[in-house]
C-alpha positions in Angstrom: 14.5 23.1 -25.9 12.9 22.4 -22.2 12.3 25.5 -20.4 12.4 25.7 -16.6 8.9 25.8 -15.0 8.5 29.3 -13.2 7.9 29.4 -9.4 3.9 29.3 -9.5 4.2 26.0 -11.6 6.8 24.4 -9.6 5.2 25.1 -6.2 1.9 23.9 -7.2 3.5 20.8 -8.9 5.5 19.9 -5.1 1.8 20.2 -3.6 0.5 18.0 -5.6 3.1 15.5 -5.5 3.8 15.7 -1.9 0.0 16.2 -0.5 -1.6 13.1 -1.6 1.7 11.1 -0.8 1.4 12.3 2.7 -2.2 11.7 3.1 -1.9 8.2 1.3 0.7 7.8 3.8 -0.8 8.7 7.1 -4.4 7.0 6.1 -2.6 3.6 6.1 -1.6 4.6 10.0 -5.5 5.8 10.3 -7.4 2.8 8.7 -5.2 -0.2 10.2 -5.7 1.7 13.6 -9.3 2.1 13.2 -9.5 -1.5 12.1 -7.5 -2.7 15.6 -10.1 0.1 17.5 -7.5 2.9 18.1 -8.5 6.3 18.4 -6.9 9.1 15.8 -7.2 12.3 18.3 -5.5 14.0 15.0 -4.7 13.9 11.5 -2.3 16.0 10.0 -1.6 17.0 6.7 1.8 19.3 6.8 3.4 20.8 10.3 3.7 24.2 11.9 0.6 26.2 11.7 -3.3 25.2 11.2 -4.2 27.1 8.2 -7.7 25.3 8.4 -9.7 22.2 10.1 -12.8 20.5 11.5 -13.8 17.9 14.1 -15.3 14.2 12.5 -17.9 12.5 14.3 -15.3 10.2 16.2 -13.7 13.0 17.4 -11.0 13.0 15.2 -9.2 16.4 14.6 -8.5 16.9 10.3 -6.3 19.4 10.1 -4.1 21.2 6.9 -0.8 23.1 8.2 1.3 25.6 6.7 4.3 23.5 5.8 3.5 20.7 3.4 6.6 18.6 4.1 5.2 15.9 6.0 2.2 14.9 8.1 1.4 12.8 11.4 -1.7 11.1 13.0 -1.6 11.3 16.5 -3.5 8.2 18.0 -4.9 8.5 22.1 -1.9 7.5 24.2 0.5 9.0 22.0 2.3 12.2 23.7 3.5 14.0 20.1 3.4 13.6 16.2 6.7 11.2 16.7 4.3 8.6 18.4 6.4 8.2 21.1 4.2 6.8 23.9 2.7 9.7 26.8 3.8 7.7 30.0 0.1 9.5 31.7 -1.8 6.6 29.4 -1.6 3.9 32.4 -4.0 6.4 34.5 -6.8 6.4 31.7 -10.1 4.8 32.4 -10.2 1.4 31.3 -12.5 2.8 28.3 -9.7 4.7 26.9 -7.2 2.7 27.8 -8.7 0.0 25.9 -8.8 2.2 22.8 -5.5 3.9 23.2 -2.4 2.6 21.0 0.3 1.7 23.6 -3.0 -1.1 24.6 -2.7 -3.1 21.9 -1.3 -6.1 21.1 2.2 -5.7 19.4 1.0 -7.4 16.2 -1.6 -4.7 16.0 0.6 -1.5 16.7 3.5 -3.0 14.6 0.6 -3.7 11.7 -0.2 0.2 12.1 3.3 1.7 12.0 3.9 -0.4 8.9 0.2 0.4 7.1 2.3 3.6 6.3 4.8 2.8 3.7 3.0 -0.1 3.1 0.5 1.9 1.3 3.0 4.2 -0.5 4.1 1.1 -1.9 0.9 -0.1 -2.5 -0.7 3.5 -4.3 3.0 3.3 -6.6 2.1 -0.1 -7.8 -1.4 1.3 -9.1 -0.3 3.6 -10.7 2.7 1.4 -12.5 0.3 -1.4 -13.6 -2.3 1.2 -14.9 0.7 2.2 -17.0 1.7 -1.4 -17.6 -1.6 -2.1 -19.1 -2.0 1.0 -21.1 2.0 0.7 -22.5 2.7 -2.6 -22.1 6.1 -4.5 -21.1 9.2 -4.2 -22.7 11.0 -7.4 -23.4 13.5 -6.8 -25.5 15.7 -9.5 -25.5 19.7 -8.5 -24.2 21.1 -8.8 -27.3 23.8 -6.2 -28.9 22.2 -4.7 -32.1 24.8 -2.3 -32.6 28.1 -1.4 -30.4 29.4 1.9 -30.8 32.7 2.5 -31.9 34.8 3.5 -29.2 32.9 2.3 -26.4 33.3 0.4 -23.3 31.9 -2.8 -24.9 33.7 -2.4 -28.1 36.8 -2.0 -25.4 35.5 -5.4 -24.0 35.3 -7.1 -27.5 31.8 -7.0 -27.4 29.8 -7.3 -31.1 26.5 -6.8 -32.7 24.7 -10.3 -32.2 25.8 -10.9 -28.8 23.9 -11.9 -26.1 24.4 -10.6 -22.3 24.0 -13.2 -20.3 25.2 -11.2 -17.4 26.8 -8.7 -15.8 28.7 -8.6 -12.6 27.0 -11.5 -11.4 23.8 -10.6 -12.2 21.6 -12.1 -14.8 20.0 -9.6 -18.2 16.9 -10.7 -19.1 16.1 -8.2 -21.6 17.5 -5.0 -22.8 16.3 -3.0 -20.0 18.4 -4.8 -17.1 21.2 -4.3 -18.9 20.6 -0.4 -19.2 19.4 -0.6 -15.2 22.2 -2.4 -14.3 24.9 0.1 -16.0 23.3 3.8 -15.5 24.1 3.9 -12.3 27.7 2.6 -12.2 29.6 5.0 -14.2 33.4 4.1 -14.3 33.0 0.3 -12.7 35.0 -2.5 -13.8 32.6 -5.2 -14.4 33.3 -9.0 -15.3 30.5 -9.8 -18.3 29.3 -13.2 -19.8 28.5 -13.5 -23.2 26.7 -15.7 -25.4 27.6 -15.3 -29.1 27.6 -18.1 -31.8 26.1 -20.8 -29.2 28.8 -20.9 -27.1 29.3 -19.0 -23.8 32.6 -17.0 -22.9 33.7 -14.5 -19.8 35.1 -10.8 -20.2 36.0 -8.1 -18.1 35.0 -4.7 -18.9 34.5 -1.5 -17.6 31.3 0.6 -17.6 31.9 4.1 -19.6 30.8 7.0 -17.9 29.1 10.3 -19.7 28.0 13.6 -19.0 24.2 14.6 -20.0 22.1 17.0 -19.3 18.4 16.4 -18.3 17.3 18.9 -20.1 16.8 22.1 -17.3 20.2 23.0 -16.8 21.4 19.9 -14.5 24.2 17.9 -15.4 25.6 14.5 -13.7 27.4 11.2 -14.5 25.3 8.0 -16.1 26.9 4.5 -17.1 27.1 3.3 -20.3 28.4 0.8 -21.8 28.0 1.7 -25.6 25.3 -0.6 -26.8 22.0 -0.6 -28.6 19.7 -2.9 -29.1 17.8 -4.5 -32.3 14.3 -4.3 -33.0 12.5 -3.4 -29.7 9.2 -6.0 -28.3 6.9 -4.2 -26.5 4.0 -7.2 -25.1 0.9 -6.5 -24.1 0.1 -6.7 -20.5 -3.2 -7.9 -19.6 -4.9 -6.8 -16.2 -4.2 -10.0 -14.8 -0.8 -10.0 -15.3 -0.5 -5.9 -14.5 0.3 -5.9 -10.9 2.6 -8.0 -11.3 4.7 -6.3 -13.8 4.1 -3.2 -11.5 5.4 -5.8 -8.6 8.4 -5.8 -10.5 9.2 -2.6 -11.4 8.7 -1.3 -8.2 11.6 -3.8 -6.6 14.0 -3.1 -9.2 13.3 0.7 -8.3 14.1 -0.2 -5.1 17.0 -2.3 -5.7 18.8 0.5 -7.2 17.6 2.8 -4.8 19.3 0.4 -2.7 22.4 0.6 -4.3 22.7 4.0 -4.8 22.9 4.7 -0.9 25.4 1.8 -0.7 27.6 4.1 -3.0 27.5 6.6 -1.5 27.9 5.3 1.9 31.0 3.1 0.7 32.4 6.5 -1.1 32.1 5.5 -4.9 29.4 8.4 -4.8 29.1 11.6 -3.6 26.4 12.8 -1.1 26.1 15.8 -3.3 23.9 13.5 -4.9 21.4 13.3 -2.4 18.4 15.5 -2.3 15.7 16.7 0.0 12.4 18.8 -0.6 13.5 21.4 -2.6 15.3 19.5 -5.0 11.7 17.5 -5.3 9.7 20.9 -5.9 12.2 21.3 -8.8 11.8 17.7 -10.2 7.8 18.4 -9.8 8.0 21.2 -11.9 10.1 20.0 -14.1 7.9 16.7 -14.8 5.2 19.0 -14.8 6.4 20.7 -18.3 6.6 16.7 -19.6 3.4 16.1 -19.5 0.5 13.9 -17.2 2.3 10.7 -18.0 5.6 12.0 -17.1 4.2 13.6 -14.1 2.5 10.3 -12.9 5.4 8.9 -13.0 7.2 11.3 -10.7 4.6 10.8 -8.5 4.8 7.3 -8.1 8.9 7.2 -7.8 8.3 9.5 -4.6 6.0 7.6 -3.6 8.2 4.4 -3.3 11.1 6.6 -1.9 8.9 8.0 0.7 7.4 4.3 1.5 11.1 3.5 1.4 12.6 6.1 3.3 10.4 5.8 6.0 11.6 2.1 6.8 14.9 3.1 7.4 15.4 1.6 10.8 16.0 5.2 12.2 13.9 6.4 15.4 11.1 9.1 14.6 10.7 7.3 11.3 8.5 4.4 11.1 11.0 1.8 10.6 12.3 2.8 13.9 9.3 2.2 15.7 9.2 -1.4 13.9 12.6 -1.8 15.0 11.7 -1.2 18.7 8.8 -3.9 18.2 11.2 -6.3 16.6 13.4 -5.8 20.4 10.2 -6.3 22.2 9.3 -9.3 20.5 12.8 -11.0 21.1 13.1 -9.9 24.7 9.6 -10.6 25.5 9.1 -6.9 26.9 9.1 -3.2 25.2 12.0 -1.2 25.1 12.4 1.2 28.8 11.4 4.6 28.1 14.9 5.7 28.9 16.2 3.8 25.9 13.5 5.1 23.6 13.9 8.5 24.8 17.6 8.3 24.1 16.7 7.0 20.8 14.5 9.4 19.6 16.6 12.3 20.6 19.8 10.6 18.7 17.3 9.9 15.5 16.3 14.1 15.2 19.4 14.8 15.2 19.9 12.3 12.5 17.1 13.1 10.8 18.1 17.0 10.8 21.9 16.8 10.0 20.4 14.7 7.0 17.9 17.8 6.5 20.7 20.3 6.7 23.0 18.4 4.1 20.2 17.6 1.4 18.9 21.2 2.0 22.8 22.7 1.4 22.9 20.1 -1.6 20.1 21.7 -3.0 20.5 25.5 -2.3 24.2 24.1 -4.1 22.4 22.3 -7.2 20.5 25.8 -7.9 23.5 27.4 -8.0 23.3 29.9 -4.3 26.7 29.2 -3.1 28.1 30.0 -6.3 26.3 33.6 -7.0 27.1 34.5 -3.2 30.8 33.8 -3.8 30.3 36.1 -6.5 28.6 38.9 -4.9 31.1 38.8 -2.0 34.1 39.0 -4.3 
């Protein structure tokens, strides 16, 4: 039996997942603009207030807040943590105009903005080819060692010895894609081809849903489709070939990450589902209780949701600011402040109805709502 990490455990677990993440995040910003000569006036490490910091050499501000749900580096011409651009640049000397961000070259500032979830990326990967290396790769081959009786692919005609060659269109390499492919689409018709004696035939199925528990008390919906596989081939990965396995991983990650907001977006799943910070303290904890490897692991999914996340081509987010250069580049000239201003403002209010909803989802996952009702009946 799993117990539930107690408070100390799990706040100590979101720190450490979420401080590094945000300091790997915002050094990509501070090393690509130190590389293009921008100044960092400040680097941030959480928001609201200065619990402690100290003044580098360059005159760059380190600071650690109170609230460890984010971070910013403010770089000389920027006007807030946003990075929107302080119109009072143009009357800078020409010394610190020439080392202020809104100065440089729109390959340079677009490099900068991107350095962020580039590097999220980039730390994830690390951390999955270390793994990689140490575990190997799976490559069991998509074959059906055993279908359960009663299942979706046993409903499908489906035996022991088949191969899936795909599954909605998509090709099954090895056992793995198939699992990938099926978790998250419980309840989804899905047209199959399969290999079996040499010869290759087409059926339509539908992927069985279930109900497990993780283990701490949470409960959702998974896609099965009712198969096992034979003898499972593990290969050894060597360090050459590491990164590239992590390469891998990392997109499929994303691809279902993908996928999973198209759901939900097109309705076939709820945005109950979605989570926010407090839901991530709980997951920390929980991975905590697993074990280093388990925790690790954690840390490097967030980490590609966070590099993720922050591409979304929303204003205040770094793929918005990409988006603005991508207009400037096509129209020869930046996007009027007006605009931007207008953008921004539409993107907090974005950004917080998506705060208030994750947050209600989570207060709702730990069961609030439900004791309240309680209490006030």
């Amino acid at each position: 039996m799993i117990h539930n990490p107690g408070f100390l455990l799990t706040a100590l677990a979101f720190v450490a997942v979420i401080g590094p993440l945000v300091f790997v995040h915002e050094l990509g910003h501070y090393l690509v603009g130190r590389w293009c000569g921008v100044k960092a006036e400040a680097f941030s490490i959480g928001f609201g207030p200065e619990i402690f910091a100290w003044v580098d050499r360059r005159g760059t501000r380190w600071r650690v807040a109170a609230l460890p749900l984010g971070g910013y580096v403010r770089f000389k011409g920027d006007m807030n943590a946003a990075s929107m651009t302080d119109p009072a640049w143009l009357e800078m000397s020409a010394q610190d105009r020439a080392e202020s961000f809104p100065a440089k070259p729109l390959w340079q500032r677009a490099a900068i903005v991107a350095a962020g979830p580039a590097i999220n990326f980039l730390f994830a990967i690390l951390i999955l080819a270390t793994f990689a290396f140490v575990h190997g790769e799976s490559r069991t081959p998509a074959v059906a060692g055993v279908v359960q009786p009663g299942s979706a692919a046993a409903a499908a005609g489906l035996k022991a010895g088949d191969r899936i060659v795909s599954l909605g269109g998509r090709d099954m390499a090895t056992f793995d894609d198939i699992r990938l492919y099926a978790q998250i689409r419980p309840g989804e018709a899905v047209a199959m081809v399969i290999e079996r004696d040499g010869k290759t035939f087409a059926r339509d199925g539908k992927i069985g849903s279930v109900t497990e528990d993780d283990g701490f008390g949470n409960t959702f919906q998974i896609g099965r489709l009712g198969l096992a596989p034979g003898d499972p081939v593990v290969e050894p990965v060597s360090l050459l070939r590491a990164p590239v396995v992590a390469i891998e991983r990392t997109g499929q990650i994303v691809r279902t990450m993908i996928e999973t907001m198209g759901q939900i977006f097109s309705g076939g799943r709820s945005v109950k589902e979605l989570g926010g910070p407090l839901k991530i303290a709980q997951v920390s904890g929980q991975a905590a209780t697993l074990g280093i490897e388990s925790f690790i692991f954690f840390v490097a999914l967030i980490s590609i949701n966070l590099g993720f996340i922050n591409l979304l081509p929303i204003p205040m987010l770094d793929g918005g600011h990409l988006l603005f250069y991508g207009i400037e580049a096509v129209q020869r000239r930046p996007v009027s402040a007006q605009a931007q201003e207008w953008a921004y403002r539409s993107g907090l209010a974005v950004l917080m109805a998506m705060m208030l909803l994750v947050t209600f989802n989570d207060l709702s996952s730990f069961g609030l709502w439900k004791s309240l009702s309680g209490l006030i009946g």
